[in-house]
C-alpha positions, 0 to 999 in steps of 0.5 A: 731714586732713579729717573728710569724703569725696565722691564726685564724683557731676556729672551727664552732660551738658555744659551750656552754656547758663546760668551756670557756678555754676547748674549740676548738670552739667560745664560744660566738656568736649572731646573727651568722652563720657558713657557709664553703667558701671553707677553711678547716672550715666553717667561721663566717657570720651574719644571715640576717636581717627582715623587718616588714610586718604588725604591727597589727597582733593579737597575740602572734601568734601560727601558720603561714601557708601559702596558694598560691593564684595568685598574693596574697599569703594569710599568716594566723595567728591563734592567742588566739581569732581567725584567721586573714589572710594577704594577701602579694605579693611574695615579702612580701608586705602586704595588710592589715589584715582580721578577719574571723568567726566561721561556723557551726549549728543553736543553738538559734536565737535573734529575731530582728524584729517580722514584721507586716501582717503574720498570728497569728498561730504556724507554724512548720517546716520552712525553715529559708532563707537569709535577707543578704548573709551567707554560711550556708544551711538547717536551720528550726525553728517553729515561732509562731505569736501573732495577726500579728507579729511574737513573737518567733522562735524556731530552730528544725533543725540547718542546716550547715555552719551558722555563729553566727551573720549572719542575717535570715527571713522566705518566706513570704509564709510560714507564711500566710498573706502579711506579711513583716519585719520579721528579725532573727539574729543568737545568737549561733551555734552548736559546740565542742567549748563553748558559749564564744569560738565560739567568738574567732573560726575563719575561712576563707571560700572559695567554692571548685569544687563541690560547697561545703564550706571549712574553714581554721580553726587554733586550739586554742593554749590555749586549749588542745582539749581534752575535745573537740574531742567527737564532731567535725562538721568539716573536718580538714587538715594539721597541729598539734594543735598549730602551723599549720593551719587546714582545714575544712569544714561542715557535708554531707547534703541531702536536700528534704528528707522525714521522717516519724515517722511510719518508721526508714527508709528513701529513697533517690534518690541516696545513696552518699557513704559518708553515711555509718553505725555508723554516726549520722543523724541530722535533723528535728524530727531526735531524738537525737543520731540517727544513720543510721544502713544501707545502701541497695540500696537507702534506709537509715535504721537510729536507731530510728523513726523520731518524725514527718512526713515532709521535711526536710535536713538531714546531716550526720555526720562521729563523727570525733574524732580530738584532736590531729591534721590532716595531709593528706597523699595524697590521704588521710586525717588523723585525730590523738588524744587521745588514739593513735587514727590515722584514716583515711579517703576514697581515695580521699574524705575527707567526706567519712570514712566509705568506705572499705579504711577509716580506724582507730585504736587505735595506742599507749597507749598515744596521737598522738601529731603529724603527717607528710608525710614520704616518703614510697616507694612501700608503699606509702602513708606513714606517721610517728606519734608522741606520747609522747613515741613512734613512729607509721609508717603508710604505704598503703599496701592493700591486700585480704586474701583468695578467693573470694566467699569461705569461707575463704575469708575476706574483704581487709586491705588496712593499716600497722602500724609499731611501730617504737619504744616505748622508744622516747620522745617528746618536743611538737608537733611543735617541729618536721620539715621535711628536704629533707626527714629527720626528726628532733625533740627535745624530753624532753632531747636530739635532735632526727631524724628519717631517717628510724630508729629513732637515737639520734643527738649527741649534744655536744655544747648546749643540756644542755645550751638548755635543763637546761634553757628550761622553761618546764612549756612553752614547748608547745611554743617550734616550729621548722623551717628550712632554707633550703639556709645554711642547718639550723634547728632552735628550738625556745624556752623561755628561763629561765622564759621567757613565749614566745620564746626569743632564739633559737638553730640552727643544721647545718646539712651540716656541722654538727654543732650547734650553737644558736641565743644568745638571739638576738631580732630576735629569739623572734618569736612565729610561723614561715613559711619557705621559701617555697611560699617565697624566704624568711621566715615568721615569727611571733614576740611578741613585743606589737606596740598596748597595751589593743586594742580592741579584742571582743565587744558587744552590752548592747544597740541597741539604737533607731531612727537610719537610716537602713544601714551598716556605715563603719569605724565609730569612737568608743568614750568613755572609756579609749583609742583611736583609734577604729572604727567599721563597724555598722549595723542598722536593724529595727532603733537599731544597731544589728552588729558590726564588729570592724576594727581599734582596737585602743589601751589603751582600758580597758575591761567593757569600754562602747563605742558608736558612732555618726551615720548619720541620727541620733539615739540614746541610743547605747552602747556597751562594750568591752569583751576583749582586745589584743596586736598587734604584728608585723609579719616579713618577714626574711633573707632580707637586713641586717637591722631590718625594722620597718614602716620607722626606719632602726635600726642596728642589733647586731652580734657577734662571739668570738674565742676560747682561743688563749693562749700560755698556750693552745699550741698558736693560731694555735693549741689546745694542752695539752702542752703549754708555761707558759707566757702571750700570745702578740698580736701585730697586727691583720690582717682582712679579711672579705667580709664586710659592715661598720665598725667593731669592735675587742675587745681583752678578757682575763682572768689570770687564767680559772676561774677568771674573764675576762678583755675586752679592746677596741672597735678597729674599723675597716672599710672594706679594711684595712690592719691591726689593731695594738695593744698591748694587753697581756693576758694568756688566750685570746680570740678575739671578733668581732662585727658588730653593725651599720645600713647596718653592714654585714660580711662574715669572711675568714682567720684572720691573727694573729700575736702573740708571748710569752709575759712576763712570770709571770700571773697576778691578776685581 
């Protein structure tokens, strides 16, 4: 036996920049944390497992946000071609996955059927009412009807909160006559977003307090927003635009107003102070670009004379300009963007920016990419903003300047903003996370935090691993959480020439070490929720369970002889997959909506689909546009295994010591001055809190620069004593593995006994 035993005392911290042999820390760990027990140094322990919460989550995913709703916690996902929500129980079980649409104005109608019995004239101004539910108010369009049917319809005020698809008529009143059957369907809505779009924003709508529409929108992660932010008919909340979820809701609408084409000004019945000078006002015979100058009283001043007389619904629209991302700063909502615009809305009132406390400026030189709460003491609220070179400090500090009722007084400010420095950098904008009132973020070529002052975070283990191998061509992709339990910040990144994450580094802040994932299969991940609503994380992954699933179809051929009624789940046929179904709904004997619910996979764009319904029909085809991969969402930190439908599959974890060599001062100390021999290990003694076997490999390597000898597996199960071996290296190192199903580990004080071995080095 040997005359000396080691405690094997590396310490924590993965470093990856540097040489092997250089090296006081492990030089190689996956799926490895460090985590201090109480010893003079953290130790090594796996990183907990993940089970799957659902396989068909459209994706890649780009944002996961998580709202609160009773027993069910709604997790939304905003992928490419929309917004999907899974409801789950606090713990993680899901219920199935849903697909929102778009809302907005009336752009153009499809008139489905004409009807029978109205009276042949052209009648202006009509109210446009609901043949099945909808959301949206204040529609109107002039309908012409030739002999008794109606031919066309066209809109002249487009109203709010319509989704594309949803179906109208008109009161039978409205038209003369007894006539009926009368059927309109939306085509398209009025938006920032183009024609094709509106098919791919999608939106979760509830009702608040006051009986107003909200959406949950998540911005589209392959589009900037740039050329989209002249125009925004939403109020948005909480988030960047890729990566967080947004809320929205419609413009101000006034119902009943007159207008007249002999006055610009209009009366109401009570002034909202949601409306002030400088918005746009939309409505029937309003001219396009019209504003209101004015308010007195009850009475609206708008910049030009309406074109008819009449009742209608005017809305009012604040031209919120949003390319960056919104965050609220309680009682206020930001909105950030081009030209370092950061504005804000009034106290309380996410419709009002226009009153005395709304305010905006123009910030930075760049874009404001993102935005979050700081806490701000007597100035509170306060917020940071992030452009690409500089930091914007926002904080409430109202105060009136002068007397009142002299002449050298001005109206109140009631904003300050503080440039925190001009000289930073930013990565992208969900690379930035909030921790216990820190916040860290990676800029193009270091790790930064703000703490009051904005300062470097040194990195001497893996910035150039990280930032030499970041593919800078996806670096938007790049996204930031937290686990709270160990202290971590987790940077997502793809690595090489990887276009979606496939590794991570990680900064433990409690014991102020790095260390990374080492490209382990849980870090591909997209998006992610922290452990907030959860007890564990959320997060989204990018392995396709579905290939080619159908993603946006349409209709080349209604059909004819079909059963008026809604057929759910019925089975799509043809092309060149399997699996589809879809609910159909029939209209005036023709098939005038489809709404896909099983996707399917293998599917191909242009396949011509069609389906067998009840009470006959024939001749209805539709096409698939576009097709999606169905990916998985995972709920993390749980059990020890990746849980996959009904397969438990192992996950591997590793962590490798520094070198241990005698030539480096032995196993207990890092020095300059060493023996010139072969160091021997005869025996190692484990001591671990540990679940199934592990394995110790034994790596060596001549000389610093020659290639490594590896010899092993030996196995160990917990509880035994000892491990003897007879293994000689110069340069050493040990590795130890866990890689069976139900595998976990908590290293504590490995004992090694080692000694002086032969003197000659050898060759490989």
């Amino acid at each position: 036996m040997t005359k000396k035993v080691f405690a094997l005392d590396t310490k924590p911290g993965i470093q990856r920049d540097g040489t092997i042999f250089d090296k006081e820390y492990y030089t190689d760990g996956k799926w490895v944390r460090f985590q201090k027990f109480g010893g003079e140094f953290a130790r090594p322990r796996k990183i907990g497992g993940y089970r799957e919460i659902i396989n068909t989550l459209a994706g890649p995913s780009r944002g996961v946000f998580v709202v609160v709703r009773n027993l069910f916690n709604n997790v939304y996902s905003g992928y490419s071609d929309g917004l999907q929500v899974i409801p789950v129980n606090n713990n993680g079980v899901g219920s199935g996955v849903q697909d929102f649409s778009f809302g907005g104005p009336i752009l153009t109608t499809t008139l489905i059927s004409g009807g029978t019995a109205y009276v042949n004239a052209t009648y202006t101004n009509v109210p446009l009412i609901y043949s099945t539910s909808g959301t949206g108010i204040g529609a109107r369009a002039t309908i012409v009807v030739s002999g008794t049917a109606v031919t066309s319809v066209t809109i002249t005020s487009g109203g709010i909160r319509y989704v594309k698809g949803e179906f109208l008529t008109a009161a039978t009143a409205n038209l003369g006559g007894s006539g009926s059957g009368l059927s309109i369907q939306i085509a398209t809505i009025d938006s920032p977003f183009t024609a094709s779009d509106q098919n791919s924003w999608q939106f979760d709508t509830f009702t608040d307090a006051v009986g107003y529409q909200t959406n949950l929108l998540l911005a589209h992660p392959s589009r900037d927003l740039v050329d989209i932010d002249s125009e925004v008919n939403t109020r948005l909340l909480c988030g960047p635009i890729t990566g967080t979820i947004l809320w929205a809701a419609g413009l101000f609408a006034v119902d009943g107003c007159t207008v007249t084409n002999a006055s610009p000004t209009v009366t109401l019945s009570e002034i909202n102070a949601k409306i002030g000078a400088g918005q746009v006002v939309k409505g029937y015979g309003i001219p396009a670009s019209t504003t209101v100058v004015s308010v007195v009283g009850t009475a609206v001043t708008l910049s030009q004379n309406a074109t008819a007389s009449s009742t209608t619904t005017l809305t009012f629209d604040n031209e919120v300009s949003i390319s960056g991302g919104v965050v609220a700063l309680h009682p206020y909502v930001f909105v950030y963007g081009n030209d370092g615009l950061i504005q804000n809305c009034s106290a309380g009132d996410i419709d009002d920016w226009v009153s005395a406390d709304a305010n905006q400026v123009n910030a930075a030189t760049g874009k404001i990419l993102q935005g979050l709460p700081v806490r701000g003491g007597s100035n509170s609220p306060s917020g940071l903003f992030w452009s690409l070179d500089s930091i914007v400090r926002v904080s409430y500090a109202p105060q009136s300047l002068g007397v009142p009722g002299t002449a050298n007084f001005s109206a109140p400010t009631f904003w300050r903003y503080d440039l925190m420095t001009s000289q930073s950098s930013f990565l992208s904008s969900s690379s930035v996370i909030e921790y216990d009132g820190l916040y860290f973020w990676c800029g193009t070529d270091r790790f930064l935090l703000y703490n009051g002052v904005p300062k470097e975070v040194p990195n001497t283990f893996n910035q150039n691993y990280f930032f030499d191998n970041l593919n800078y061509a996806q670096r938007q992709k790049v996204w930031a959480t937290k686990i709270p339990r160990f202290g971590e910040v987790w940077w997502f990144y793809p690595r090489g020439d990887a276009e979606e994450c496939t590794d991570a580094v990680i900064y433990n802040i409690r014991d102020n070490t790095w260390y990374d994932t080492g490209l382990a299969l849980g870090a591909q991940r997209t998006a992610g929720y922290f452990s907030q609503v959860f007890r564990f994380p959320v997060q989204a992954g990018y392995e396709v369970n579905a290939a080619n699933a159908i993603n946006l179809v349409s209709i080349d051929n209604a059909g004819s002889g079909y059963s008026n009624g809604t057929y759910s789940y019925e089975l799509l046929t043809g092309g060149t997959g399997t699996g589809a179904t879809a609910t159909i709904t029939v209209i005036g004997g023709a098939v005038r909506s489809v709404v896909i619910n099983d996707r399917g996979s293998g599917y191909t764009v242009g396949n011509a689909l069609s389906a067998t319904l009840a009470g006959g029909g024939t001749g209805f085809v539709l096409s698939v546009v576009s097709v999606m991969q169905q990916m998985s969402l995972w709920q993390h930190e749980t059990g020890k295994n990746e849980i996959k439908n009904t397969s438990v599959l192992a996950i591997e974890s590793s962590f490798t010591t520094s070198d241990l060599g005698v030539v480096a001062g032995g196993p207990a100390t890092f020095s300059p001055v060493g023996e010139n021999k072969w160091t021997r290990i005869e025996r190692v003694e484990p001591n671990f809190i540990q679940s199934g076997n592990l394995d110790l490999y034994v790596i060596g390597r001549p000389y610093a620069d020659e290639v490594d000898q590896i010899t092993g597996p030996y196995t160990f199960a917990p509880g035994t004593g000892k491990i003897d071996l007879k293994e000689q290296r110069r340069i050493l190192r040990l590795k130890f593995v866990s890689n069976i199903a139900n595998g976990d580990y908590q290293t504590g004080k490995i004992i090694v006994d080692a000694d002086m071995g032969d003197v000659r080095g050898y060759s490989t």
